[in-house]
N, C-alpha and C positions, 0 to 999 in steps of 0.2 A: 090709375096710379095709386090711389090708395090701398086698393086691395093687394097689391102688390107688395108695399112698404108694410104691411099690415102681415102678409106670409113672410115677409123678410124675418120680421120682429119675433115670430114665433117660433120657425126655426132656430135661431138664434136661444130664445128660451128654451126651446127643447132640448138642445145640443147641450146647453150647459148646464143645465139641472136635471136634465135625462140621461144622461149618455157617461156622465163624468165618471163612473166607478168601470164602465168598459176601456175610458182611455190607456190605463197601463197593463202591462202586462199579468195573464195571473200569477205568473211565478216570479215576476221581479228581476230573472236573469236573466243571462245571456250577454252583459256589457261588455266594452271594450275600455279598459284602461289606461295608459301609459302614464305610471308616475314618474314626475322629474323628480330630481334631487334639488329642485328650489323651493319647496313647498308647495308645488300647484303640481294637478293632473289636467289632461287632456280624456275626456269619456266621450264616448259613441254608442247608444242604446239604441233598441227597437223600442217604441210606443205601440200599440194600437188603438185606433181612434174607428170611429162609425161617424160619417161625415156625411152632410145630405149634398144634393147639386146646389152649387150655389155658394153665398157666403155664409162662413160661420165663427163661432168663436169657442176653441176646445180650450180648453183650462188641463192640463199638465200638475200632478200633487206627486206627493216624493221627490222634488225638487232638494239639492242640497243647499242648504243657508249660504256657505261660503261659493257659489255660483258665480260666476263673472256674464253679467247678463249682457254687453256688447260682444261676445263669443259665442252667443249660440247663433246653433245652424238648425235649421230644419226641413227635412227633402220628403218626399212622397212622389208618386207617379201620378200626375193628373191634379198636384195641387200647389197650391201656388200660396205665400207669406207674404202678407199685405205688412201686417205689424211684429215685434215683439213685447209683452208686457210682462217683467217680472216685478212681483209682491212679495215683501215682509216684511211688516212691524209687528214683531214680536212682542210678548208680554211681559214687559222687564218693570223694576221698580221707577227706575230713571223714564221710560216712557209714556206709564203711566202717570207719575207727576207732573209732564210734561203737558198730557193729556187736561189736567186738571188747574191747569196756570187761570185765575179767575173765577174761579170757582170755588163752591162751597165745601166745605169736608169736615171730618172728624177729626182731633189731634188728642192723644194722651200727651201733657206735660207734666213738669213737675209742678208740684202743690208749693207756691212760695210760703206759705205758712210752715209748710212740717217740710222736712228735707227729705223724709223716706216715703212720703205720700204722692200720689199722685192725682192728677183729674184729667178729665175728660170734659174739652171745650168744639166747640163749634168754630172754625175759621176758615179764610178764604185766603188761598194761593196765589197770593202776589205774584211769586219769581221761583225758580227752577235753576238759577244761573250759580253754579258751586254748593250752596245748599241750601233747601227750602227758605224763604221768607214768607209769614203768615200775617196778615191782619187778623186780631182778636181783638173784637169790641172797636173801642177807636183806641185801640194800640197795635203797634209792628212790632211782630213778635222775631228776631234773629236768635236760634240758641238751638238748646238738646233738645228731643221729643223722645217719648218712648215709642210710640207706633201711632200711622195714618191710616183710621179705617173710609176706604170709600165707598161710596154705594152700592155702585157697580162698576162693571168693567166698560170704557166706552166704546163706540162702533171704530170699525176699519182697527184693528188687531187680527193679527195672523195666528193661528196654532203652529202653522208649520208654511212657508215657502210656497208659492205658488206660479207658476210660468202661464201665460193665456197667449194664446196665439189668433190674430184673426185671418182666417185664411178664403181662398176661392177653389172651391173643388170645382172640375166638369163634369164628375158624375156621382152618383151617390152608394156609398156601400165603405166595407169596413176597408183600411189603409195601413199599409205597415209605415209608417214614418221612424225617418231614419234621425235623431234626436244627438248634437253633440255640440258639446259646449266646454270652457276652461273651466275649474274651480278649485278652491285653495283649502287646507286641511289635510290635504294627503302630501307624505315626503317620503324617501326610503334614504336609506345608506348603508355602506358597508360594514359587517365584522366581522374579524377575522382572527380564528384562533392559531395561535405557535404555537406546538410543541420541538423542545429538544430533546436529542436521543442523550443517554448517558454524554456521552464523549464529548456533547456541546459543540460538535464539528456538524451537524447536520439535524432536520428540523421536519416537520409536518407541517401541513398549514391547510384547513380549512376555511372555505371564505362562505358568507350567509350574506344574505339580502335582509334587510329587515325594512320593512313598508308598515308604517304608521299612519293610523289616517283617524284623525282628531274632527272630521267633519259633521260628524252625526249621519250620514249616509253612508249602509252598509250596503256591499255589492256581492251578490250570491254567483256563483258559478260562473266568473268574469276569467277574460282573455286579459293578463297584466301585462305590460310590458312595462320595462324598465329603463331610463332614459340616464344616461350618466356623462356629464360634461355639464361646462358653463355657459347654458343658453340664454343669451340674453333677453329682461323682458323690459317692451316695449309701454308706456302706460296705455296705449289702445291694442288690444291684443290681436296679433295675426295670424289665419287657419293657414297659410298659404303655404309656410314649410310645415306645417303638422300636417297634410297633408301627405305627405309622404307614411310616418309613422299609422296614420287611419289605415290608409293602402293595405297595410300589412294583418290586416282584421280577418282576409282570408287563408291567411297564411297555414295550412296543417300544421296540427300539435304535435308534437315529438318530445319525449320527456330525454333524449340523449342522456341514458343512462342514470334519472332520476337528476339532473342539475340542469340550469337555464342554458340555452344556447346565445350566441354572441353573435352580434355583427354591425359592421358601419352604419350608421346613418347621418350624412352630411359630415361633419367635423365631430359627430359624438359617435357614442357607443349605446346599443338597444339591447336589451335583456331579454328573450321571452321566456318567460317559467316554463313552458311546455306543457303546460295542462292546466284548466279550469279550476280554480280556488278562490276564496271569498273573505273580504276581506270587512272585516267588522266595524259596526258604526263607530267606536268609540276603543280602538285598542291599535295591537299589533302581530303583524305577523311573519314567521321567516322563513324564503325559502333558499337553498343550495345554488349557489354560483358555481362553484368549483373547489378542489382539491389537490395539493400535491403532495408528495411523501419523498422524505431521505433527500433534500436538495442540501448542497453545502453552505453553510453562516460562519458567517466570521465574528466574533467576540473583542469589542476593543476598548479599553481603555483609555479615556483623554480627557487633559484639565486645559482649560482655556484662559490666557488674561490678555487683558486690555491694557499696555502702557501707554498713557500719555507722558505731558510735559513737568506733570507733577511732582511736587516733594513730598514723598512718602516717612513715616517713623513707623518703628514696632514691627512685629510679623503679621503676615498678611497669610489667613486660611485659602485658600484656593478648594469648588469641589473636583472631583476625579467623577466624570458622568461615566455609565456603560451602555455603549452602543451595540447594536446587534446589526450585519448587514449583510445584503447576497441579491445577488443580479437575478435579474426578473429575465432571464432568457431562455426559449427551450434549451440551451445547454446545459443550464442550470438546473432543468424536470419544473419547469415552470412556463415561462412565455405568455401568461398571458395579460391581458389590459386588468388594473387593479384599481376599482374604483376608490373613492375616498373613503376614510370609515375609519374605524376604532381596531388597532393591534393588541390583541393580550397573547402577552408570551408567557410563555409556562415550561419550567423548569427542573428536575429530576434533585429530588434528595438523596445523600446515599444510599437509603431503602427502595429507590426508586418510586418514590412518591412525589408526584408532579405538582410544584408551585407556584401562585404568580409570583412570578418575576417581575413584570412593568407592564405599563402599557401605554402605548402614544398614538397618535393621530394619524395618519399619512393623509395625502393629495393625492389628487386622480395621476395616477403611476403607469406610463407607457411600456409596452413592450421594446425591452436593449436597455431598460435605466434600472440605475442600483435604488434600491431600499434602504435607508440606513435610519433605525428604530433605536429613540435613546431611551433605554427604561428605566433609570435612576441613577443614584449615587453610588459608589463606593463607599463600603463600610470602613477598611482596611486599609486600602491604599490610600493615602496624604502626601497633599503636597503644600510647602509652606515657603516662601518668601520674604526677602528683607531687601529692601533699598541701600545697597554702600555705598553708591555714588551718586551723586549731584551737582550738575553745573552747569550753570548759562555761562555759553560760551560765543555769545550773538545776541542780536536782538531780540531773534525769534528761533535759537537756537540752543538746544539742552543736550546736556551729557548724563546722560542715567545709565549705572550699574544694579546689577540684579544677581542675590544670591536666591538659587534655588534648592530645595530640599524637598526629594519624595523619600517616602517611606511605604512599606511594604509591610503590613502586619498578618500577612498569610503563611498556609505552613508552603507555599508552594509558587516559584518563580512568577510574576507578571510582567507583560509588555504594557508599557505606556509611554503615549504619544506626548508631549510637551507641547501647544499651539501659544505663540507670544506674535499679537496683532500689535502693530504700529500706525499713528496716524500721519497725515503729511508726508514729509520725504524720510527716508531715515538709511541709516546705513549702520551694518554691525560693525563695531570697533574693533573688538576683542571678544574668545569666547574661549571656556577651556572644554567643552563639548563639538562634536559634529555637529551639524544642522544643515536642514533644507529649506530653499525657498518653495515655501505653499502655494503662496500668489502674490500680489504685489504689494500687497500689506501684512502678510504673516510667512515666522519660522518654524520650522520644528523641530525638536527635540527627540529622537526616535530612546528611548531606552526598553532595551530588549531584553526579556527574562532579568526583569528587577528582584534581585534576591528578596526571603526576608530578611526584615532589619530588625528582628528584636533584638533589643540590648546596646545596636549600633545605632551611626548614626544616622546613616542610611544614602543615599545617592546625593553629590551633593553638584550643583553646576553653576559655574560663573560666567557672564558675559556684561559687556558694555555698548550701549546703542546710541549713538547721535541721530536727535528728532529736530528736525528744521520744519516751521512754518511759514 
């Protein structure tokens, strides 16, 4: 029994301080990726390991920091995962101090005699808790220091991340192990550039992937895929629908005309780049979704107010925002799924010199739904407001009148929409314009090809509303 326990112990030594620089691969690549748009990926690598018969304990380096260590998985043919151990205590200021709680150290303070001198005392580290407290001499010292020097650095600090596996092989010789686990530092998202053609009737639009990955772990000649929807995360994390996205790790590359190809998976959408790219420890990278050209956009105009029950004095500014919007449909030269991300529109001078225009946000945007992009204010067009009427006419019941005035400072006709939201019940009284009902709390006011008004006084509309609560 003892010579037994005795060959156990040495193997085990040998594995791990003999074998450790054969465990990863020599080139590093070949991973499989899929980032989410919630700031974590799902990776799938090869290892390989030299394993004897029997039990051993391989240690794993180029591990990523942000690693979720109840996620990892790890397969081989003929072995078998007793344990997982993942290690880092990194070399930070705060760990080290930590490290030193009772202990003796160095401190430069200030010199209480001269205010721009300083000294160098000997004291011992009380506390760690918000910010160092020191015994000097028999005094507690709470306050500034200039710098702590310590001896040395102490044991069990990490340089970098370490995963240790102890396993049971049945036979001995080298193993491809199939290595995959969660971790966080990697996100992607979309953006997406407009242009308009002269005419402002019709538009270009290229869409980009952009994958960030803040992790410190760069991936060289990796399979990406790209996961776009709101997958819920569990605080104990489960392989069991990633699964499926793993599945797809054999899938042939196909660059489809240099952009990623698209397809379902569960209730989301999966991106695969189509080819092998790498993506850097510490930066980012973009690749091609897709493209459409010469789809039609509409240009609109609209100022929104909120009446309540209130008694208003003076004029009231209102802005005029500009929307851009066009249906996401193949009828449109579009149709397809538009993840979330960043719009910048870009717009033509009369020299035909393209500028931004605005740029806003969207949401994950389905195939059959409208896009509607507000990229700012109106310079020109104004619209301005005055309370004429007021009266409680109930308890909980008001009579408000509204004089409205747009104004047009362009050389060249505008449509704009007028939206007037109500809260509670309400009903129009009187109005010397047409109007529609929006929905059950707002009207609108359609004015179409609004002249300029320089000089006049420009568009003027009256109505009166009773608000009941």
């Amino acid at each position: 029994m003892t010579r037994l326990k005795t060959g156990v112990l040495l193997v085990l030594f040998t594995l791990v301080f003999s074998h450790v620089p054969n465990i990863v691969q020599a080139d590093g690549s070949g991973a499989f990726v899929a980032v989410y748009n919630s700031g974590r990926a799902l990776v799938r690598e090869t290892r390989v390991v030299t394993l004897p018969q029997g039990p051993a304990a391989v240690v794993f380096t180029d591990i990523p920091a942000s690693l979720e260590p109840a996620s990892v998985r790890a397969v081989a043919d003929g072995m078998t995962v007793k344990d997982v151990e993942y290690s880092y205590h990194p070399i930070t200021a705060g760990n080290l101090l930590d490290a030193y709680v009772g202990k003796e150290l160095s401190v430069i303070l200030p010199d209480p005699s001269d205010a721009n001198a300083r000294i160098l005392r000997q004291a011992t580290l009380l506390s760690n808790e918000g910010q160092p407290v020191f015994s000097v001499g028999n005094e507690i010292y709470v306050g500034r220091y200039e710098a702590l020097l310590l001896p040395k650095i102490p044991k069990d600090f990490d340089a970098e991340p370490t995963l240790t596996l102890t396993t049971q092989s049945a036979v001995e010789g080298k193993k491809n192990v199939s290595l995959s686990y969660l971790m966080g530092g990697v996100n992607w998202h979309a953006d997406y550039t407009m242009t308009l053609s002269k005419s402002g009737t019709t538009a270009d639009l290229d869409a980009w992937a952009t994958i960030v990955n803040t992790s410190g772990r760069a991936f060289k000649s990796a399979d990406v895929r790209l996961v776009a929807g709101d997958v819920q995360r569990a605080p104990a994390p489960r392989l069991v629908r990633n699964k499926a996205v793993m599945a797809m790790e054999s899938a042939p590359m196909d660059s489809a005309g240099g952009y990623a190809t698209e397809e379902t998976f569960s209730q989301y959408h999966v991106y695969s780049v189509g080819r092998y790219i790498s993506l850097p420890a510490d930066g980012s990278k973009q690749v091609g979704l897709f493209s459409a050209t010469d789809f039609p956009v509409k240009q609109k105009l609209t100022s929104r107010f909120n009446s309540g029950p209130g008694q208003r004095n003076g004029k009231i500014s209102q802005p005029v925002e500009l929307a851009l919007s066009f249906e996401n449909t193949e009828m449109s030269k579009i149709g397809r799924s538009m993840p979330e991300g960043l719009v910048r529109v870009f717009m033509p001078t009369a020299d035909g010199m393209q500028l931004l225009a605005g740029e806003t946000r969207i949401s994950h945007t389905a195939i059959g739904n409208e896009v509607r992009l507000v990229l700012g204010r109106s310079f020109d067009v104004t619209v301005e407001r005055t309370q004429t009427h007021f009266k409680k006419v109930g308890k909980n019941s008001f009579e408000i009148g509204w004089k409205i005035t747009a104004r047009n400072g362009m050389s060249a006709p505008q449509d704009l929409t007028l939206r007037e939201s109500f809260p509670a019940s309400w009903k129009v009284l009187s109005a010397d314009a047409e109007y529609t009902e929006a929905d059950a709390g707002t009207i609108e006011f359609s004015l179409a090809s609004l002249l300029p008004t320089k000089g006049t006084e420009g568009k003027i509309i009256n109505y009166m509303v009773q608000i009941e609560y």
